[in-house]
N, C-alpha and C positions, 0 to 999 in steps of 0.2 A: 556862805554864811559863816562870820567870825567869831563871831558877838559870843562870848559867854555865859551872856542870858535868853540866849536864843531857846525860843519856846515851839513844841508845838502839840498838837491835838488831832488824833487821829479817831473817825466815826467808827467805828467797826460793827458792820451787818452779818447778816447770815451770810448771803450773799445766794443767788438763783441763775440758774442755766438762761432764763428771759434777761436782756440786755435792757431791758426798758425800768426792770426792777429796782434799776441803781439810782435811776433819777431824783427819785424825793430824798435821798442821800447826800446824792454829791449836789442837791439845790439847798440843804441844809450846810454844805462845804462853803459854796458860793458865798451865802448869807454872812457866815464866820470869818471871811476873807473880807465883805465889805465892811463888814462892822471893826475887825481888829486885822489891818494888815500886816501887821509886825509880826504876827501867827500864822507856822506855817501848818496848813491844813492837808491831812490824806482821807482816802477812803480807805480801807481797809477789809476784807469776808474773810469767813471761818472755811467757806466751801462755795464748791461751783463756780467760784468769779475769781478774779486776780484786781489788782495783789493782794497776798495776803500778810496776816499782821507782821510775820519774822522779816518777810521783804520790805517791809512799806519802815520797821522800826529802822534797819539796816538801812535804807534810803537817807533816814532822817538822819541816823548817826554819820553818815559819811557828809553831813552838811553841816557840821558841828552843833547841833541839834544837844541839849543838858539837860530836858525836861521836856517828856510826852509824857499830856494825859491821854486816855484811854476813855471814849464814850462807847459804850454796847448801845447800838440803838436797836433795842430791844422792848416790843409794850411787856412781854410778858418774861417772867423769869424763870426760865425751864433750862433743861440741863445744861446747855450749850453759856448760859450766862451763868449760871450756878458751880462746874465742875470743868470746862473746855477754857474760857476765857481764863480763868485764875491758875492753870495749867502753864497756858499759855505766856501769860505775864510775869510768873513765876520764871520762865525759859529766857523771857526778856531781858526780865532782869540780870537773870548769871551770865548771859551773852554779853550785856552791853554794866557793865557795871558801873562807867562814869557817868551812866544816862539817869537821871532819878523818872521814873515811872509811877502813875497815878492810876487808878483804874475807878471812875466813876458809876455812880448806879446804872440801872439801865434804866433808859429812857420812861419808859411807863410806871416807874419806883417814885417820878416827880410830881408832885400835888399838882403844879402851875400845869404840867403837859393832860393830869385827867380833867383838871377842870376846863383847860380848853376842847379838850375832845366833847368833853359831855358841851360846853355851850355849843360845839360844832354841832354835833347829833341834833342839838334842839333848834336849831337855827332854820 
């Protein structure tokens, strides 16, 4: 990847010792890749799974990669999204400094993600 404007968006989980736990993950990667090709998508965990974020950002920079956002797919916001993640992006940043870096809420912070959950529940 040459491209200057080369974008990408990395999910990043807890991540779990169960190999099964990634799937609604990287089915959420899949979707990102049909919908915008031109984006290139990782998965990323804080623990217990690989890769993780400093590997997966390093991946992206040796691809000429200028801009990753950062999605915590996270429903709730506990320590790991509140003091671990902004730690973390923090380290990104000074590592990769030509990279500009985003770190979006986490996932359960977005109106559209609770009111689908709740029509799901009632459904």
């Amino acid at each position: 990847m040459s491209s200057p404007s080369a974008r990408a968006t990395i999910l990043f989980g807890h991540g779990s010792r169960d190999p099964l736990w990634r799937l609604p993950i990287e089915a959420v990667a899949s979707q990102i890749r049909a919908i915008a090709p031109e984006v290139q998508v990782r998965c990323a965990y804080l623990e217990l799974s690989e890769p993780d974020l400093p590997s997966t950002a390093a991946d992206l920079a040796s691809l000429g990669v200028v801009s990753i956002t950062v999605v915590p797919m996270f429903l709730g916001v506990g320590r790991h999204a509140r003091e671990d993640l902004p730690l973390l992006m923090a380290a990104l940043r000074a590592q990769h400094p030509q990279i500009e870096f985003e770190q979006k809420l986490a996932m359960g912070e977005h109106a559209q993600v609770i009111e689908l959950m709740a029509k799901i529940a009632l459904s």
